[in-house]
C-alpha positions in Angstrom: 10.8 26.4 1.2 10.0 22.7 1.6 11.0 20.3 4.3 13.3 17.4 3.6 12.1 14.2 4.7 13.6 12.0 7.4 13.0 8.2 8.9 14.4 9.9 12.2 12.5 9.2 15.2 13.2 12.4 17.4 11.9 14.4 14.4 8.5 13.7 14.5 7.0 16.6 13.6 8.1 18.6 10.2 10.3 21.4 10.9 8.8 24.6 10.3 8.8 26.9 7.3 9.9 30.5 7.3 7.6 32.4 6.4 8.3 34.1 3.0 11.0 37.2 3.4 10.2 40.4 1.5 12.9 39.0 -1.6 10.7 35.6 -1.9 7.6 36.7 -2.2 4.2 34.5 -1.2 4.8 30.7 -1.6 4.0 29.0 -5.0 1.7 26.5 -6.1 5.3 24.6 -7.0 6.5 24.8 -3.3 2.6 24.2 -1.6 3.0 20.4 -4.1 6.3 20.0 -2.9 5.4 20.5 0.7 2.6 18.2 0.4 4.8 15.6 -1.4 7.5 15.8 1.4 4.7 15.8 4.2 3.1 12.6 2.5 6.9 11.1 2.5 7.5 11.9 6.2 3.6 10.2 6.9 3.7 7.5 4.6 7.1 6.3 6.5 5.8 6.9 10.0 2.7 5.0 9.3 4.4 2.0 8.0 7.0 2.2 10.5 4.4 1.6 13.2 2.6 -0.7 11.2 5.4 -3.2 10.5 5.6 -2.4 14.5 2.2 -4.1 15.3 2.1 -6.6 12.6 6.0 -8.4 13.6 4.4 -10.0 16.4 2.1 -11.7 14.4 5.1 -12.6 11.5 3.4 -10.2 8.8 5.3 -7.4 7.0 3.4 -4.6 5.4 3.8 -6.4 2.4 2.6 -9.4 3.2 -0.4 -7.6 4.7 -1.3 -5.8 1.9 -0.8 -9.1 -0.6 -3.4 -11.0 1.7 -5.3 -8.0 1.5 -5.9 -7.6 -1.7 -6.5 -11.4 -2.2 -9.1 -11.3 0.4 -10.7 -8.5 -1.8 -10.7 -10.2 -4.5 -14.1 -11.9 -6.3 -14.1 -15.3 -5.3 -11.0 -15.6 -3.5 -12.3 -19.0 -1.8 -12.7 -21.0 -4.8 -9.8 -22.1 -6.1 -11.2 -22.0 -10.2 -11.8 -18.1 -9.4 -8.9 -17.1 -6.9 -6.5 -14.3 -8.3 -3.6 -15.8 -10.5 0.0 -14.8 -9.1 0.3 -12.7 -11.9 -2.8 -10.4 -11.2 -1.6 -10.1 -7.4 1.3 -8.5 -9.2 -0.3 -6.1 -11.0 -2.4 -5.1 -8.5 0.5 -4.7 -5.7 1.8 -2.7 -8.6 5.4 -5.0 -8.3 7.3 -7.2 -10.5 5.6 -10.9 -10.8 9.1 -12.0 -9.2 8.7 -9.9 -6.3 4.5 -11.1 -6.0 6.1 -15.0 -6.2 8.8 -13.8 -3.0 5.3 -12.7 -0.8 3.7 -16.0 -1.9 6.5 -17.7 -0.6 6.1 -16.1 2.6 2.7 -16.4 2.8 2.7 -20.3 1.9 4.7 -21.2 4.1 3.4 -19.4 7.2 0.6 -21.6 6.2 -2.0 -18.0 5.1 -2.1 -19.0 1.4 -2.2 -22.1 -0.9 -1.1 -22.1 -4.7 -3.5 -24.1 -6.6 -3.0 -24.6 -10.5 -5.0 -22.7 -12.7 -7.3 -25.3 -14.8 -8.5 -22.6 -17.7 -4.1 -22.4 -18.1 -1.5 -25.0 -16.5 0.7 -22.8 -16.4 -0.7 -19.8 -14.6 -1.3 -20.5 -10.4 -3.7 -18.8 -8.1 -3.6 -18.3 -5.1 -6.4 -19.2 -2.2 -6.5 -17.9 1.1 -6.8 -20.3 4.1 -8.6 -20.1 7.7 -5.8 -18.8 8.9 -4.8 -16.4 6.4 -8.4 -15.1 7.1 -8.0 -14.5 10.7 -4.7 -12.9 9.4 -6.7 -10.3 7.3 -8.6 -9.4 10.4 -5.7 -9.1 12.6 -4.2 -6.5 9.7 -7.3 -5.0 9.6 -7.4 -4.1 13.5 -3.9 -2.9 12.8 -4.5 -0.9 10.3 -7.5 1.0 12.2 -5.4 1.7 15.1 -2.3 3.0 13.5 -4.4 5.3 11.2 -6.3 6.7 14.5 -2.8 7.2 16.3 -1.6 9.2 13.3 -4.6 11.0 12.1 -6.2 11.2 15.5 -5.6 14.7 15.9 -7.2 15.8 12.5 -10.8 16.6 12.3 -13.0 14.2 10.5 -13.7 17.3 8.1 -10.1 17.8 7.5 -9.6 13.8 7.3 -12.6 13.8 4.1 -10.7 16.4 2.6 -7.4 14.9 2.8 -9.2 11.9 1.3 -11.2 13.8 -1.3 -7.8 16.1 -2.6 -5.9 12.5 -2.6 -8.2 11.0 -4.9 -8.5 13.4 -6.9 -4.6 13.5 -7.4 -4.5 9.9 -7.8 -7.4 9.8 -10.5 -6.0 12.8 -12.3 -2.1 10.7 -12.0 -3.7 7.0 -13.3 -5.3 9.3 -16.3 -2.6 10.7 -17.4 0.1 8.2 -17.3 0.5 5.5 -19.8 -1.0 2.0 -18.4 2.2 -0.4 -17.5 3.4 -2.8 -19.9 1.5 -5.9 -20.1 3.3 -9.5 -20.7 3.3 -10.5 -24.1 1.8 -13.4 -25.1 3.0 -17.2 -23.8 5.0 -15.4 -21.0 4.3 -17.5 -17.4 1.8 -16.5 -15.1 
């Protein structure tokens, strides 16, 4: 029996499963991945819930957070020849270019990023983070650490490089088996 998921507060924990009656028999693999599916639902919302929390005083959404992230990451993300184009940001976020160019908006005008043309292609941008989108990515990144030790605080660090290891494995077994996305085709914008 698996657990629906909930953005309820009061429910913070998952309610509990019967155990299986003498008609159902021991619990299948199919309801174990379900359970874990729901559970990652319920944690994945929890965790961005009190993310979005901690970062609203500093005018960040999760989004944002994870777009300056991920620019920060990225190979010379200083130099404005070698700074991720728009269109890379979206594929990496894993969201629509249109979407990516709504964050940048954000971002610009709080004054974290700058658009800069690209010169190999005039009509691709890239984007370059400033000082203060810098000092952003370090307020994020003290964010991040505390909401992930509230929420996984009372796992042990064995458990936690487990959870870690299985989700991995899921993910590299998901990216191999599904098709890559759709690229542009030729001469669209960047």
């Amino acid at each position: 029996m698996t657990t629906t998921p909930t953005d309820d507060a009061a429910s913070s924990s998952p309610a509990p499963s019967p155990g299986p009656s003498a008609d159902e028999g021991a619990a299948t693999p199919q309801d174990t991945a379900a359970e874990l599916a729901d559970a990652m639902t319920r944690a994945i919302k929890r965790i961005r819930r009190l993310t979005s929390e901690r970062l609203e005083p500093y005018g960040i959404t999760p989004a944002q957070g994870r777009a300056l992230r991920t620019l920060a990451h990225a190979p010379g993300c200083e130099l404005p020849d070698r700074a991720m184009r728009l269109s890379d940001l979206a594929d990496r976020l894993h969201i629509a270019p249109r979407s990516a160019t709504t964050v940048v908006d954000a971002l610009e005008e709080a004054g974290l990023v700058e658009r800069t043309p690209d010169p190999a292609d005039r009509r691709a941008v890239r984007i370059v983070l400033t000082p203060a989108g810098h000092s952003a990515v370090e307020r994020i990144g003290l964010v991040r650490y505390e909401v992930a030790q509230e929420y996984f605080g009372p796992v042990s660090p064995a458990e936690q490089d487990a959870l870690l290891r299985a989700l991995r494995s899921a993910e590299a077994g998901y990216a191999a088996a599904t098709p890559p996305r759709r690229q542009a085709p030729p001469g669209a914008a960047r």
